[in-house]
N, C-alpha and C positions, 0 to 999 in steps of 0.2 A: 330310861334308867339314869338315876345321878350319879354324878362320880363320889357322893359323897353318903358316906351309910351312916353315918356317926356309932357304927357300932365296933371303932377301936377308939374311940376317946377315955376310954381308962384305960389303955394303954395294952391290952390284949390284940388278938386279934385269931383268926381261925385257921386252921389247916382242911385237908381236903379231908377229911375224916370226922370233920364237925370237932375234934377240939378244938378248945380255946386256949391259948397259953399267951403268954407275955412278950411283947412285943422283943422285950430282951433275952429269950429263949435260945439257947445254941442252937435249935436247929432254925428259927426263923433267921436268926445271925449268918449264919451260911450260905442258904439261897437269897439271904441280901446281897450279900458278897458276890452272887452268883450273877446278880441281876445290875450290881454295879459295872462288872466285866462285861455283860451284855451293851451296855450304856459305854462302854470306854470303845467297845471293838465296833459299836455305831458311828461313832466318832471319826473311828480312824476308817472306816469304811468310805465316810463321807469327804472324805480327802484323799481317797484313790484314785487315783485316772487307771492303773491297772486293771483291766477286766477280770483276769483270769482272778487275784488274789481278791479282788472284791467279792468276786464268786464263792472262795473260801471262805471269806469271814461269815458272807449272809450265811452259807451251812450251819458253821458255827454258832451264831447265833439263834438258828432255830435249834439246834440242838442245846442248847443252852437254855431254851425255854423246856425243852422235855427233863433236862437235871433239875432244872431248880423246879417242875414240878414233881417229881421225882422227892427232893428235898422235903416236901410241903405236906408229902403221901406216907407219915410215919405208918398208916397201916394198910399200905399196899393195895388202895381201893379200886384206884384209876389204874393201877399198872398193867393188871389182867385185859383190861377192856378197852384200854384207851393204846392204840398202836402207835399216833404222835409221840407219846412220853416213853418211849423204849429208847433205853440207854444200853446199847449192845455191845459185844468188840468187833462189829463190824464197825461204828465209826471209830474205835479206837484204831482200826486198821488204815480206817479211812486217814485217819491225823496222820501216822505213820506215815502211810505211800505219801501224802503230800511233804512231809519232811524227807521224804528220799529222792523223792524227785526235784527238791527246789534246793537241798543243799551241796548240789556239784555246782552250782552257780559260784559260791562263796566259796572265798578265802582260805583256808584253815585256820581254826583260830590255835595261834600261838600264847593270847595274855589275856585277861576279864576286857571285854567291852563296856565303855562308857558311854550309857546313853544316852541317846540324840540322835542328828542325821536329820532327817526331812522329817516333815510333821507326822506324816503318817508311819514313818521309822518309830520316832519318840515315842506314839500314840501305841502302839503294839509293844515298847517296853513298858508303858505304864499296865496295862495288861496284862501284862506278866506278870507282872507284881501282883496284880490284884488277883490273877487268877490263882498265885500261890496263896494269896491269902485268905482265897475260898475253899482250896486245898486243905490249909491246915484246921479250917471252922470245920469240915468236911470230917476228917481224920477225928478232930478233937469229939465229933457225936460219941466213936464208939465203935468197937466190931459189932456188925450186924445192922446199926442204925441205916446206914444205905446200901444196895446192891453193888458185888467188889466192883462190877465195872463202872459203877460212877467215880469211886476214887483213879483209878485208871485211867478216865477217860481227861479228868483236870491235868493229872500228872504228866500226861503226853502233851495233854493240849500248853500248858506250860512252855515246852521246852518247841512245839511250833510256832507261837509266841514272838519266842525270840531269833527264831529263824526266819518269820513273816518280817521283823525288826532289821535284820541285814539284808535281807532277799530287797524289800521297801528301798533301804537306803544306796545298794550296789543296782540297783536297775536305773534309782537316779542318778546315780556316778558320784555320789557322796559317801567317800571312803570315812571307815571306822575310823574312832578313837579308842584307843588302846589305854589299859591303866596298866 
């Protein structure tokens, strides 16, 4: 098989469902966004020595492959049948218990943190970011466009993010900068 179909060169491309829409379609915009966050938290995975939080991100990641195909599924083809792509509130629980167990580590935050700290600190802010901004592509579909718990499940993963971000930088002993 090639990598190459040439059947988005006018600028389309297809969902699981056999449309076709436009390569600049909100919802293909979205699980782009979904699949950049993918690509940022590889990143920062690959400059962990932490076992346990490298353990976290790969979950994440494969769960992130079930939203953005999720994303890809406006008519709900694969969801029935395909058990991979379940986006449940069990991992939104999962996000949870890992935020509850990893933020007695940290500080309390008194003022906004300025990111930075060790690479893989920085690299879980920039995540953040991106995963709010798959959040909002997310939100902006529409009630009903995806299952409540995939928005749930970004909005958490969000805010572990940025707890992966301090947790990263106090285990290296690189204290915060405070704005």
């Amino acid at each position: 098989m090639k990598i190459y179909t040439r059947t988005g060169d006018a600028g389309e491309t297809g969902l699981f469902d056999g449309t076709r829409v436009s390569k600049a379609d909100a919802r293909v915009s979205a699980y782009g966004d979904v699949d950049e966050l993918n690509a940022w938290l590889g990143l920062a995975r690959a400059s962990l020595a932490d076992a346990q939080l490298a353990s976290m991100v790969e979950q994440i990641q494969r769960d992130l492959f079930a939203l953005g195909s999720r994303l890809a599924d406006p008519s709900h083809r694969i969801a029935g049948r395909v058990t991979k792509v379940a986006v449940s509130t069990g991992d939104v629980t999962r996000l949870e218990g890992w935020i509850d167990d990893l933020e007695p580590e940290l500080p309390p935050l008194r003022r906004f943190i300025i990111a930075g700290g060790v690479q893989a600190g920085a690299m879980f802010h920039v995540a953040r970011t991106v995963c709010r901004r798959a959040e909002r592509a997310i939100v902006g579909l529409g009630d009903g466009a995806v299952d409540p718990e995939v928005r749930i499940y970004v909005n958490r993963l969000s805010d572990l993010l940025f707890v992966l971000a301090r947790v990263a930088n106090a285990r290296a002993g690189v204290p915060e900068l405070e704005w």
